[in-house]
Backbone bond lengths (Angstrom), bond angles and torsions (degrees), N, CA, C in turn:
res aa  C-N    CA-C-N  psi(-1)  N-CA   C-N-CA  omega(-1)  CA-C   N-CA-C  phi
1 X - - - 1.469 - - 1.526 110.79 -
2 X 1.563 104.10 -32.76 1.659 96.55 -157.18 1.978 94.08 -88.37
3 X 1.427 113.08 -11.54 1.438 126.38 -170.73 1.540 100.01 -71.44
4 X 1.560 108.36 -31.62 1.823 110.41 -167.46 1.390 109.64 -103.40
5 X 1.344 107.03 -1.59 1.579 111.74 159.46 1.345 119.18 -80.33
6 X 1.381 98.59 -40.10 1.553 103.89 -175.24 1.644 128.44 -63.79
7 X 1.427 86.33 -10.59 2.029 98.48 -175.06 1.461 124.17 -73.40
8 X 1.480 97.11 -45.59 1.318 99.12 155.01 1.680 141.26 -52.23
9 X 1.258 102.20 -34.83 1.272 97.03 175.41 1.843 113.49 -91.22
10 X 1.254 106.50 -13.60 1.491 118.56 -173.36 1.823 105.18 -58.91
11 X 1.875 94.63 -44.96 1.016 107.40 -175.28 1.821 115.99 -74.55
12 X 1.351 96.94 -1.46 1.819 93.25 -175.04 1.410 84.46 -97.89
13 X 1.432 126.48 -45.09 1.388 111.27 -164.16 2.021 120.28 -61.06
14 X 1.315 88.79 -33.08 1.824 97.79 159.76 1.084 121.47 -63.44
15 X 1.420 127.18 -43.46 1.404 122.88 161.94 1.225 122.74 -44.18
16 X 1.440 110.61 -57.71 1.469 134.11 -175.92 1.897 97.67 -46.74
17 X 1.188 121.71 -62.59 1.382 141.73 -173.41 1.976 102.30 -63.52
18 X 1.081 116.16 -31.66 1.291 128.14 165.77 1.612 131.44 -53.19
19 X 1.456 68.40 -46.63 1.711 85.51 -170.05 2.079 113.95 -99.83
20 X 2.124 90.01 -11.27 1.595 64.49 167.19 1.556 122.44 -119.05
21 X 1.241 95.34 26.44 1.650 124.17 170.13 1.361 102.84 -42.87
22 X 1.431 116.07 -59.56 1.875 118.39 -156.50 1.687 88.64 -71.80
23 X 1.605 120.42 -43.90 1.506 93.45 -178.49 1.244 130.31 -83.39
24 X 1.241 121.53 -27.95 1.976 126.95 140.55 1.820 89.92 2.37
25 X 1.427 95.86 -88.22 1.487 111.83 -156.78 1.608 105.68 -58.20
26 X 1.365 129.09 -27.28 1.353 118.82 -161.82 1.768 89.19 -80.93
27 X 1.709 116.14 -34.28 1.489 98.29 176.44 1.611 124.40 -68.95
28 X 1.455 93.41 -37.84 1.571 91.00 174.02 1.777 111.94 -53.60
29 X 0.885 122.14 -23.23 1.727 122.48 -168.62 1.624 97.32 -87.25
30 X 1.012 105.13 -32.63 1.892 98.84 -174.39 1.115 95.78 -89.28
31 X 1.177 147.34 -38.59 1.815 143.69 -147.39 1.691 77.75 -81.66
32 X 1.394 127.13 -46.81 1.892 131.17 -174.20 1.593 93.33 -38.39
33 X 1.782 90.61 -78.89 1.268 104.55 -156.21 1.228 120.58 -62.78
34 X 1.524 120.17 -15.78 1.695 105.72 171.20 1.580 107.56 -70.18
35 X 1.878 124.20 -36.37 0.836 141.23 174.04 1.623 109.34 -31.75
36 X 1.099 114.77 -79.15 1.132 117.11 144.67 1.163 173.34 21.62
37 X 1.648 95.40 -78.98 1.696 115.21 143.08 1.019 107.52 -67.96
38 X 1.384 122.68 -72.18 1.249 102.77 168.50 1.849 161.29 -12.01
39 X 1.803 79.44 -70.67 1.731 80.57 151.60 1.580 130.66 -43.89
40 X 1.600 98.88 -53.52 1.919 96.03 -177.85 1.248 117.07 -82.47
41 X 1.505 137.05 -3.32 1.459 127.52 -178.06 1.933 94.30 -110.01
42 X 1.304 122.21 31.75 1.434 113.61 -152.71 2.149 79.95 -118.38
43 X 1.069 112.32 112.86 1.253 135.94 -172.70 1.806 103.10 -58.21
44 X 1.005 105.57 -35.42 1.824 113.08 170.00 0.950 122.42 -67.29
45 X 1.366 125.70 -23.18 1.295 133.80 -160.86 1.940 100.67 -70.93
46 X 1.282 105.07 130.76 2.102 98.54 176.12 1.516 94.57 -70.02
47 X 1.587 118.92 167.26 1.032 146.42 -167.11 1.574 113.17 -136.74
48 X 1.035 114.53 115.51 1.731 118.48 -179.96 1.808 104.32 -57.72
49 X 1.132 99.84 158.10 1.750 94.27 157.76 0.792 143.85 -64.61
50 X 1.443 113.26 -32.09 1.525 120.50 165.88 1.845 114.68 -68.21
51 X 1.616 103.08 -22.80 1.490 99.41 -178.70 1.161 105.04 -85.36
52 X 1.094 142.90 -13.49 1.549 155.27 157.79 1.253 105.49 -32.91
53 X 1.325 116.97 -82.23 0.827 145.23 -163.75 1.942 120.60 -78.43
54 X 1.398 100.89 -21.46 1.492 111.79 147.75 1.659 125.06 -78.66
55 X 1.351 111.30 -31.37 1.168 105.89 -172.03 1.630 105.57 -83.70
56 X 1.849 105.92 -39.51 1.974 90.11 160.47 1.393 137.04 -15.52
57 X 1.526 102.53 -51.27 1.127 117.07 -139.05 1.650 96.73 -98.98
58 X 1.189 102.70 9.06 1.733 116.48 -162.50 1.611 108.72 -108.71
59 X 1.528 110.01 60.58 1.135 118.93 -172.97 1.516 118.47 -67.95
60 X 0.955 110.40 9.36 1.862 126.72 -147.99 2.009 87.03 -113.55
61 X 1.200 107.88 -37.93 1.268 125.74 172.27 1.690 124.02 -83.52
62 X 0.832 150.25 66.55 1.434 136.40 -172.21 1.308 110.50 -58.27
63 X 1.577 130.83 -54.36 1.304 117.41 179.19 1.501 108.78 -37.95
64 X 1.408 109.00 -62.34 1.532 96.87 -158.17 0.983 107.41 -81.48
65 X 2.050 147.77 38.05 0.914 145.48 123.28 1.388 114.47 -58.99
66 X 1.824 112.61 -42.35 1.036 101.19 -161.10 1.750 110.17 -78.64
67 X 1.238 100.52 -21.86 1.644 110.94 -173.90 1.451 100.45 -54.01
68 X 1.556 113.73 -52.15 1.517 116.40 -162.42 1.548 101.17 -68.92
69 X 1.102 120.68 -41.10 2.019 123.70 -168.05 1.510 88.11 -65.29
70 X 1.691 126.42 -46.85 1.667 100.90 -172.67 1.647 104.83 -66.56
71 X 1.405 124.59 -26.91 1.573 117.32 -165.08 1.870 87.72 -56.01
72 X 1.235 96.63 -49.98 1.732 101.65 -149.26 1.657 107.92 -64.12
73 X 1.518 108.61 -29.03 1.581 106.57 158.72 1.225 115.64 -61.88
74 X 1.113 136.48 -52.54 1.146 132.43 176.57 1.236 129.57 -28.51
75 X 1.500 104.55 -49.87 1.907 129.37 -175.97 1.444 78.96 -58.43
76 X 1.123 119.56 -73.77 1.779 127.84 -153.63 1.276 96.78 -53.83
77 X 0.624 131.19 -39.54 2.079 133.31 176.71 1.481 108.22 -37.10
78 X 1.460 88.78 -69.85 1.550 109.68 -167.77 1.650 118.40 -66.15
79 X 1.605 100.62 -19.66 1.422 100.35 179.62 1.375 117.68 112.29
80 X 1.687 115.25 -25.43 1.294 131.97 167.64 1.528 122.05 -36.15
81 X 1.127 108.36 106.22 1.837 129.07 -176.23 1.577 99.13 -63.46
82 X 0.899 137.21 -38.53 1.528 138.07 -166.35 1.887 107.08 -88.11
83 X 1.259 115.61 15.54 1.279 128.39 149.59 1.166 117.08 -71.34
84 X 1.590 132.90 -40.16 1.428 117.05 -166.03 1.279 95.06 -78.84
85 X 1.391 160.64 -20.94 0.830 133.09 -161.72 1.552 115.58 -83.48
86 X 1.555 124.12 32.99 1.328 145.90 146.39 1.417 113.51 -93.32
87 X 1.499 120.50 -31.62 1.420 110.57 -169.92 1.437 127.35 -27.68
88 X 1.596 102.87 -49.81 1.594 108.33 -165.75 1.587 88.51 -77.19
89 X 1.317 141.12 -27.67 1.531 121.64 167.79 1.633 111.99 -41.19
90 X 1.715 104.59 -66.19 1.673 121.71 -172.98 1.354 105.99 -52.84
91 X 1.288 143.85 -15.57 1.368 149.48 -170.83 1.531 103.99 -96.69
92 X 1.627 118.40 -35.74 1.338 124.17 -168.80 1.485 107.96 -79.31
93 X 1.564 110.97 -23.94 1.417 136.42 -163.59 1.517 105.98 -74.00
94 X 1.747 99.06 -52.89 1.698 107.85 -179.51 1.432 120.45 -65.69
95 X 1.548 112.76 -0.55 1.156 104.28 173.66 1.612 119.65 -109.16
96 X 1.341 100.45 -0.96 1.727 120.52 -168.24 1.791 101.64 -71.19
97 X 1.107 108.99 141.53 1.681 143.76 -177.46 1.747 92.76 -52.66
98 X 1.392 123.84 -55.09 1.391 115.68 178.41 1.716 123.63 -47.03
99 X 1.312 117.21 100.00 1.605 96.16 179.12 1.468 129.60 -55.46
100 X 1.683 101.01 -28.31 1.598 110.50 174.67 2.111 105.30 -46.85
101 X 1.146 102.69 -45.46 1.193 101.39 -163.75 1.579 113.50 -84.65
102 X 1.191 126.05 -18.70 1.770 134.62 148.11 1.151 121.69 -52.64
103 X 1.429 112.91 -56.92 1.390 112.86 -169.71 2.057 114.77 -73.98
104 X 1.779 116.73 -24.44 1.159 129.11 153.95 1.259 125.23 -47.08
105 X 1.430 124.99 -75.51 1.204 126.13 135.91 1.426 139.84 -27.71
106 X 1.284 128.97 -35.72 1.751 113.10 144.94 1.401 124.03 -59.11
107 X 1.342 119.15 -27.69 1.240 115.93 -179.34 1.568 105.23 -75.30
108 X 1.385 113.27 -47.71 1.369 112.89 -169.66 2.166 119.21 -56.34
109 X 1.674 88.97 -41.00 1.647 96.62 174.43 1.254 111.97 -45.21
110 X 1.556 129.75 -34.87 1.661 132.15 177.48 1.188 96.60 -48.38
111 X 1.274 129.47 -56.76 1.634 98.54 -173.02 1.211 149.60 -113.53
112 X 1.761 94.77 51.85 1.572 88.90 158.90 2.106 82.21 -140.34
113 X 1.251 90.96 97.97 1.555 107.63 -177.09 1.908 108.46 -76.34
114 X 1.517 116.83 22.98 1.346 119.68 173.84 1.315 111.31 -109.79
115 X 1.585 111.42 4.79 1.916 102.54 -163.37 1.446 78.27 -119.61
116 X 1.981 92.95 132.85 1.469 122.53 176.21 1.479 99.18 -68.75
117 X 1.220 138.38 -62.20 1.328 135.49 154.62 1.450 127.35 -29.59
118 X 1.021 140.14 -27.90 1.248 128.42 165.12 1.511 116.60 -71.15
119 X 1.684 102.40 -53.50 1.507 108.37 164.29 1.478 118.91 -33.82
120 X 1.809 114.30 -58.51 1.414 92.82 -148.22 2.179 88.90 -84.19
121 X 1.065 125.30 17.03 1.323 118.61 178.68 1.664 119.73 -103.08
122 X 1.642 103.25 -12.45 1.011 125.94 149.85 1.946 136.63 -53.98
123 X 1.972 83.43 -42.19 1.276 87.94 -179.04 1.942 111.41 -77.80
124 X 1.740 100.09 -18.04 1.659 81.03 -178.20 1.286 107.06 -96.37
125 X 1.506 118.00 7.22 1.505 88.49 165.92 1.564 131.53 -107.87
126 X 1.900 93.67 15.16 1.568 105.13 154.34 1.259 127.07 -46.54
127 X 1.677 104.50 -16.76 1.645 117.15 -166.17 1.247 104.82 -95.64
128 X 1.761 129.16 -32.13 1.363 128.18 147.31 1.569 99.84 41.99
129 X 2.073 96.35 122.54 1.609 81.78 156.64 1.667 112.59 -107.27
130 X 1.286 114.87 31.24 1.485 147.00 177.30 1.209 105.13 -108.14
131 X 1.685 120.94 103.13 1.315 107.26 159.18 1.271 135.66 -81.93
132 X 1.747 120.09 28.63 1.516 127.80 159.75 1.524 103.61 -90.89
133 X 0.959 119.38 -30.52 1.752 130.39 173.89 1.560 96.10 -53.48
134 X 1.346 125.88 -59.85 1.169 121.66 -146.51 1.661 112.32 -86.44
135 X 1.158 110.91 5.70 1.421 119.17 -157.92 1.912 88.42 -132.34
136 X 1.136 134.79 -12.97 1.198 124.60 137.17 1.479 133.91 -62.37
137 X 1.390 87.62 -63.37 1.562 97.00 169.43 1.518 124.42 -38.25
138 X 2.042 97.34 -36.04 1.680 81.75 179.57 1.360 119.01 -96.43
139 X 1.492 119.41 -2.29 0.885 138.20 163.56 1.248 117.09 -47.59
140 X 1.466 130.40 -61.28 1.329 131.63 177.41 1.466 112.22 -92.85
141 X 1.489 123.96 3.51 1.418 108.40 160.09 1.726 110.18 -74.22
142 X 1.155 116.42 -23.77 2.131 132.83 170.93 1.510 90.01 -36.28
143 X 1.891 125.57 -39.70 1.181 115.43 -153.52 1.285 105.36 -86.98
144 X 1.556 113.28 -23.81 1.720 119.23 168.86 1.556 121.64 -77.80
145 X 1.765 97.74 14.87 1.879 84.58 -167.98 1.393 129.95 52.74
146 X 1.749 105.15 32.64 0.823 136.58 -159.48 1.733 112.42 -88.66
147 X 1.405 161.45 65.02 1.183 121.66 -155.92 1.232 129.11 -117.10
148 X 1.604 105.98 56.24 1.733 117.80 -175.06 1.608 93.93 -92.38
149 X 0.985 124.41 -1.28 1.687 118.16 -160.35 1.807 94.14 -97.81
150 X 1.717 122.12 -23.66 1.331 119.92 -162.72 1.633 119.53 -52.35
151 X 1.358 90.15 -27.47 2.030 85.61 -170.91 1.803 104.04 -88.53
152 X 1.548 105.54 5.27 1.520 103.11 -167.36 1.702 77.85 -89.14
153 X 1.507 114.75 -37.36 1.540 122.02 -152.54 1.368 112.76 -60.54
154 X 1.652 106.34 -46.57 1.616 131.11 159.10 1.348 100.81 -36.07
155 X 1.215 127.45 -64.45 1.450 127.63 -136.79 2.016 99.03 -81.18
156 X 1.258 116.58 -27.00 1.452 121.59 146.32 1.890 133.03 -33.78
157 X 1.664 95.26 -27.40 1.653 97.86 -175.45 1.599 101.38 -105.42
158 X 1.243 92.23 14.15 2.079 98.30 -166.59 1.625 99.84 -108.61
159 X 1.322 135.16 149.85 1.572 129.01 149.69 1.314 108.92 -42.42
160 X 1.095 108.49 156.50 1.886 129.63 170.06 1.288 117.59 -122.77
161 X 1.076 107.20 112.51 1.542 130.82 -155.88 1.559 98.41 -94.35
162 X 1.684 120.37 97.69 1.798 128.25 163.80 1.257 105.07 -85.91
163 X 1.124 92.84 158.03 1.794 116.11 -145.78 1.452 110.63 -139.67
164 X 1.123 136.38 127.34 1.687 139.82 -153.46 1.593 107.09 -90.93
165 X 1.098 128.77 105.44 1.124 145.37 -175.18 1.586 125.46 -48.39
166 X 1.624 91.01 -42.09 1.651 115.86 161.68 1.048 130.22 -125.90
167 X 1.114 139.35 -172.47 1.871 149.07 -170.82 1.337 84.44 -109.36
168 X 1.885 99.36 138.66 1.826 96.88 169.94 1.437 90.83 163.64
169 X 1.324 115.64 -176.32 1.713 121.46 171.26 1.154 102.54 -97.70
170 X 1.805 118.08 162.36 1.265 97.26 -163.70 2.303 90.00 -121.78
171 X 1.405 92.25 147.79 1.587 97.46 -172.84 1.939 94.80 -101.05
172 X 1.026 120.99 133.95 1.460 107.39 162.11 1.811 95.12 168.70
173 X 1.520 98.96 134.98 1.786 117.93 -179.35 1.380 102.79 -113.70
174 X 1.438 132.81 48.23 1.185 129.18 126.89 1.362 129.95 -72.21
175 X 1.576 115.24 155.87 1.329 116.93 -175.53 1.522 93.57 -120.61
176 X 1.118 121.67 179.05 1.954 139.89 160.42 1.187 89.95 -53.97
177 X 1.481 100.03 160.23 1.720 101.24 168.30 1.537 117.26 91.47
178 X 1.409 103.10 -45.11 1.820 106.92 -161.89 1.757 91.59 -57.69
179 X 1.395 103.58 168.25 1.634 131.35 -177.05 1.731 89.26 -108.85
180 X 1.329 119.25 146.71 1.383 105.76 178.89 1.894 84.05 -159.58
181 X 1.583 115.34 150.06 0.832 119.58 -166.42 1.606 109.32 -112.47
182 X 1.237 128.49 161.51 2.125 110.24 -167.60 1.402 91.06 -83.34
183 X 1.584 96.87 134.18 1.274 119.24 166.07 2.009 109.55 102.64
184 X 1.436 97.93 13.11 1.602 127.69 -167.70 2.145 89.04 -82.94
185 X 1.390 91.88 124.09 1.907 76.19 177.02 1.829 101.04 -83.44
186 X 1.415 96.64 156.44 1.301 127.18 -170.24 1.233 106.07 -99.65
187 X 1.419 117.57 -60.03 1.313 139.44 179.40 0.915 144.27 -159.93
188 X 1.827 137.68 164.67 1.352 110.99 166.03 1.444 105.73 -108.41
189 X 1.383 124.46 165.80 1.399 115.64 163.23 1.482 108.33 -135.93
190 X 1.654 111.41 121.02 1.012 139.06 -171.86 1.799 104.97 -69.85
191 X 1.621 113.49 113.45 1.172 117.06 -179.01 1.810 111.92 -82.43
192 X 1.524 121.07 157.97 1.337 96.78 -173.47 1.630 96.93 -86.10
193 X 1.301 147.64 4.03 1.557 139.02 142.95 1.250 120.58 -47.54
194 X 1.338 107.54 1.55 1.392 116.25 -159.86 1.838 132.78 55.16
195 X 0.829 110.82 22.17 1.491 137.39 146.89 1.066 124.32 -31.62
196 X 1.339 147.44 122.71 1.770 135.42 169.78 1.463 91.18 -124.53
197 X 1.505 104.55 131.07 1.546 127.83 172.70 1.205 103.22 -106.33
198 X 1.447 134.93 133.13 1.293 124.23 166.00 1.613 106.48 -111.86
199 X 1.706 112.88 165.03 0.950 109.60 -169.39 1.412 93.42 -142.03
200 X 1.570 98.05 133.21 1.745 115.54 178.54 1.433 101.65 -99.05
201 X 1.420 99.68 174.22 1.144 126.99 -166.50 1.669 87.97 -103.24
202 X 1.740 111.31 122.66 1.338 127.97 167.15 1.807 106.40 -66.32
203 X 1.375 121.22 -39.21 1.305 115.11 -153.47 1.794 93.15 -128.91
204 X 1.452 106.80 161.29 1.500 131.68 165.69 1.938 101.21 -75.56
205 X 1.701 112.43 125.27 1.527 114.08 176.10 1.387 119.36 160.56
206 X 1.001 117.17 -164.67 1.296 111.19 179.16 1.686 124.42 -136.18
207 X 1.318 122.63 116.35 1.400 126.13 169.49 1.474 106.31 1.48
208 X 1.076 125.46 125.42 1.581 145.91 -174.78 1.865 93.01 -122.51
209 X 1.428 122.52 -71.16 1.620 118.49 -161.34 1.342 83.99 -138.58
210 X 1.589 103.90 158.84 1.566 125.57 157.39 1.131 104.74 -112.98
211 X 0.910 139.59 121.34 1.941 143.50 -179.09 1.094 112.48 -100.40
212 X 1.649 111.69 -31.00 1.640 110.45 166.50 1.430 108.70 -141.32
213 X 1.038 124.72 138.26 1.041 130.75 -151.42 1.960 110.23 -120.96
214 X 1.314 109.69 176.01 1.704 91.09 -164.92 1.489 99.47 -88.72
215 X 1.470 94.65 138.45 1.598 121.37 -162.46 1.300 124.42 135.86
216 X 1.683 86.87 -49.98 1.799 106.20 -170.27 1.542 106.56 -43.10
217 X 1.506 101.86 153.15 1.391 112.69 144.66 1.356 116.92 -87.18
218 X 1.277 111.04 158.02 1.550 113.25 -172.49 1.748 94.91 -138.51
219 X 1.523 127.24 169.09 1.116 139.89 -148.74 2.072 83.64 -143.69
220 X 1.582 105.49 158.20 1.574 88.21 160.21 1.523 122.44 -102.50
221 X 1.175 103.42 148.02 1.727 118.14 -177.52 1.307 105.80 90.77
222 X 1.496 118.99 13.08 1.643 128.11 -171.86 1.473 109.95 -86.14
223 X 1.396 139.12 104.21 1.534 136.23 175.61 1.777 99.79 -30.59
224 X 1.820 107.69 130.49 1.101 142.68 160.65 1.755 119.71 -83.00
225 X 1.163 106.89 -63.54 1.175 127.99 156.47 1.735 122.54 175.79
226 X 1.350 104.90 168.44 1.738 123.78 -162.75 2.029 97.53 -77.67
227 X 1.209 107.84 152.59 1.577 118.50 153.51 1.516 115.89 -153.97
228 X 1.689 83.12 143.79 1.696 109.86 -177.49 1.418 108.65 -74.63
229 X 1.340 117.86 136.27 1.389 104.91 162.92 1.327 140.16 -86.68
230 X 1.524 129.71 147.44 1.181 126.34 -164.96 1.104 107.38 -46.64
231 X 1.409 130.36 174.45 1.427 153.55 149.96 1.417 124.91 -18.33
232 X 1.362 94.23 -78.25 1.678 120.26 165.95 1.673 116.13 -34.38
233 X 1.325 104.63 -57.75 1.345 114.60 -164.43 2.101 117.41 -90.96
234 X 1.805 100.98 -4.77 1.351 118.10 157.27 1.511 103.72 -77.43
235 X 1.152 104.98 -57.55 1.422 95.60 -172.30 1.663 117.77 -57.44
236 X 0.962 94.72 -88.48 1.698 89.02 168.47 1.635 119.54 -20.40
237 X 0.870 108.75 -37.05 1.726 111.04 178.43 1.456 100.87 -70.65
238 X 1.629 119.43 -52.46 1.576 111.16 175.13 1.849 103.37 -67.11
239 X 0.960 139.84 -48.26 1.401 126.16 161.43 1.547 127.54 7.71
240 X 1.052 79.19 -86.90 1.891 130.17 177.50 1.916 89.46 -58.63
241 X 1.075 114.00 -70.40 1.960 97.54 -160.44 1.374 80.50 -79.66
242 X 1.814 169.18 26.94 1.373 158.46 101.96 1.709 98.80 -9.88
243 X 1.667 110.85 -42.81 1.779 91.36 -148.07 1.830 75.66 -112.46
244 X 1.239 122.54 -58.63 1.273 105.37 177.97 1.549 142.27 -113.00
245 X 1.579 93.46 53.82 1.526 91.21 173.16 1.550 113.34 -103.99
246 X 1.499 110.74 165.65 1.128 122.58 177.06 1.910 123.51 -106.79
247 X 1.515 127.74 155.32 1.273 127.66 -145.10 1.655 99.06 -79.84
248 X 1.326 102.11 13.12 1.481 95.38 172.49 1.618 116.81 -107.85
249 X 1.341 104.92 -9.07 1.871 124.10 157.45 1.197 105.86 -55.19
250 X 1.396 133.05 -63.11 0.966 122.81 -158.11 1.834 143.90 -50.39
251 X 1.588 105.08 -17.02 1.623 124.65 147.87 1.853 111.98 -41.01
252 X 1.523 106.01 -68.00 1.070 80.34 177.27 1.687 139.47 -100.36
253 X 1.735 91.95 19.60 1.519 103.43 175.05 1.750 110.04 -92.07
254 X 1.376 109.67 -0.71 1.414 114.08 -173.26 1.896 110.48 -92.33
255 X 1.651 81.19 -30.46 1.536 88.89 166.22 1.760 135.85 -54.90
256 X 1.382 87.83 -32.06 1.825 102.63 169.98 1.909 101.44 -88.87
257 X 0.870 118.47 -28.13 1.833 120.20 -168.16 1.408 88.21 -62.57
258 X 1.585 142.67 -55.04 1.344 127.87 -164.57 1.871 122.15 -124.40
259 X 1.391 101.95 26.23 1.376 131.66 154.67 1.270 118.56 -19.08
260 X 1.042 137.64 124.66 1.415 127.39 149.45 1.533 105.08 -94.76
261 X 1.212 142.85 -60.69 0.931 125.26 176.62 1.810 116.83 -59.18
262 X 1.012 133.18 32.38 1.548 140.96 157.54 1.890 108.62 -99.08
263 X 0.972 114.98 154.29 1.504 126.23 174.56 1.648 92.43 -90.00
264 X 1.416 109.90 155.67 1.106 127.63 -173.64 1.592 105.66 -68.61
265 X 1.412 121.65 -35.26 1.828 133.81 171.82 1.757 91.99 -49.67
266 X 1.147 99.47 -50.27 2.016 89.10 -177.12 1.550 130.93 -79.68
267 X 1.222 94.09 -27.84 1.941 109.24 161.74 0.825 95.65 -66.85
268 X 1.957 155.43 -93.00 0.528 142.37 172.73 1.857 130.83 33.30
269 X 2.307 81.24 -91.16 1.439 97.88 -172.17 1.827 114.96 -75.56
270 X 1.542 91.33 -16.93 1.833 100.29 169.81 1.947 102.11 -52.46
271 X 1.067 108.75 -73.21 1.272 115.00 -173.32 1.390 117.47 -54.35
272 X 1.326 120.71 -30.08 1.697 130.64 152.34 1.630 124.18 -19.29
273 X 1.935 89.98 -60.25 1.342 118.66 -161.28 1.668 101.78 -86.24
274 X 1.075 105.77 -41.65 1.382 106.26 168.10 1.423 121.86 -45.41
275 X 1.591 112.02 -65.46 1.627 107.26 -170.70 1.988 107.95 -69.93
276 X 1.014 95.68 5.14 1.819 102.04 -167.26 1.218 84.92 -83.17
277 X 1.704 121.29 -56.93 1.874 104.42 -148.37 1.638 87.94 -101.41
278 X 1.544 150.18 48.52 0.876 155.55 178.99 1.519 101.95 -112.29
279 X 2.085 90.71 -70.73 1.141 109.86 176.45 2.111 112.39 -36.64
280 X 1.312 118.13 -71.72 1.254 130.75 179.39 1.537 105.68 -59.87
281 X 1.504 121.91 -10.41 2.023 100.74 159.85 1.405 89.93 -90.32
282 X 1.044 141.66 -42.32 1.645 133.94 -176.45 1.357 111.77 -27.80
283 X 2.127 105.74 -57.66 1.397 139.89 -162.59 1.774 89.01 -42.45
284 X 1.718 99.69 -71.86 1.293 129.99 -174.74 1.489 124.49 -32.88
285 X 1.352 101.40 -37.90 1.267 118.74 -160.48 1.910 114.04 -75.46
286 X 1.628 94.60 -32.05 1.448 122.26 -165.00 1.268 113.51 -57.47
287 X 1.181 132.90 151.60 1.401 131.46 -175.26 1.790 97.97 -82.72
């Protein structure tokens, strides 16, 4: 009796086990495949040479540009000679339409401050029509003892004044103050074709002025409003004018030395930069 009871349910529990077989497997296939993605978009991962050198060339891809340019800094870090044989990639790179991939590559040329080629590819993309390009570039020309990059370096401790591309009213619910990240929209501006242009944010920072505000009419090439630069990219800018600035910087490098709105990491390096290019007019000065 208790054997012909049991069939019935034997047979649901096989069903039961039947039926959750296909999703068993549909998790096992996703738990893979996130695995997976993971693994290949995972920036740690080492890179063969040939994948190096495939993924360069993989402009269609940006990650795995960017994956391969950190492998290839890396080599250069360490000292590894079998890095240049990307150079003429990193050279092909600084001239490419992607800004992600200019402004990476300026940073990366800083460090290997012995290649005449990096230098002079450095110097044109001081000219950048990206001003994150141009503030790398001068950044790592500092590493060539370089000092055509200084007034770009200055222009880092100053607001950055965006500028309206077209004629139109302008739409945008930012206030002063906001933190906004590059490529953060600013605004739109309503064309009278009825057109909406929007306008990103070139740089990482935070709202400094609104000059026009939403409603405004705007004119083209007419200031929108000013931005401060992040943290990161003050500092480093005082860094950088530490080895080559001159005693006429120092006005507006004194301005960050006793800041309240600066973090103490940037007072700090304000006051750094100060006794450095003091010290060296002193140097100068000496008989």
């Amino acid at each position: 009796m208790s054997a012909t009871n049991n069939q019935p349910e034997a047979r649901v529990a096989g069903a039961r086990a039947r039926g959750s077989g296909p999703i068993l497997i549909l998790a096992v296939l996703f738990l893979v495949a996130t695995f997976l993605a993971w693994y290949f978009t995972w920036f740690g991962r080492d890179l063969s040479d040939a994948d190096i050198s495939r993924y360069l060339s993989d402009t269609r891809n940006p990650r795995h540009v960017q994956h391969a340019l950190l492998q290839v800094q890396q080599r250069i870090e360490r000292g590894d000679p079998t890095a240049k044989r990307w150079y003429p990639q990193l050279l092909s790179l600084s001239g490419n339409n992607e800004t992600e991939f200019r402004l990476t590559v300026a940073w990366l040329m800083g460090f290997d401050n012995h290649s005449s080629e990096f230098h002079a590819a450095l110097g044109k993309l001081l000219h950048d029509g990206e001003p994150i390009v141009r503030r790398n570039a001068a950044l790592a020309l500092v590493r060539f003892n370089d000092h055509s990059g200084r007034e770009e370096l200055l222009s880092i401790l100053k607001p950055y004044d965006v500028k309206s591309p077209v004629a139109g009213t302008i739409a945008s619910t930012l206030r002063e103050g906001s933190e906004i990240a590059r490529g953060s929209l600013l605004a739109r501006i309503q064309q009278a074709d009825g057109q909406a242009t929007e306008v990103r944010s070139p740089l990482p920072g935070r709202i400094n002025k609104i000059t026009k505000g939403n409603g405004s009419q705007v004119t083209v090439n007419e200031q929108i409003l000013s931005i401060n630069s992040d943290e990161e990219s003050v500092w480093e800018a005082l860094r950088g004018l530490s080895l080559i600035g001159q005693p006429e910087d120092l006005t507006t490098i004194d301005n960050y030395a006793g800041s309240n709105a600066s973090s103490e990491r940037v007072r700090e390096q304000a006051r750094v930069a100060v006794e450095a290019i003091k010290n060296r007019a002193d140097q100068k000065s000496k008989p």
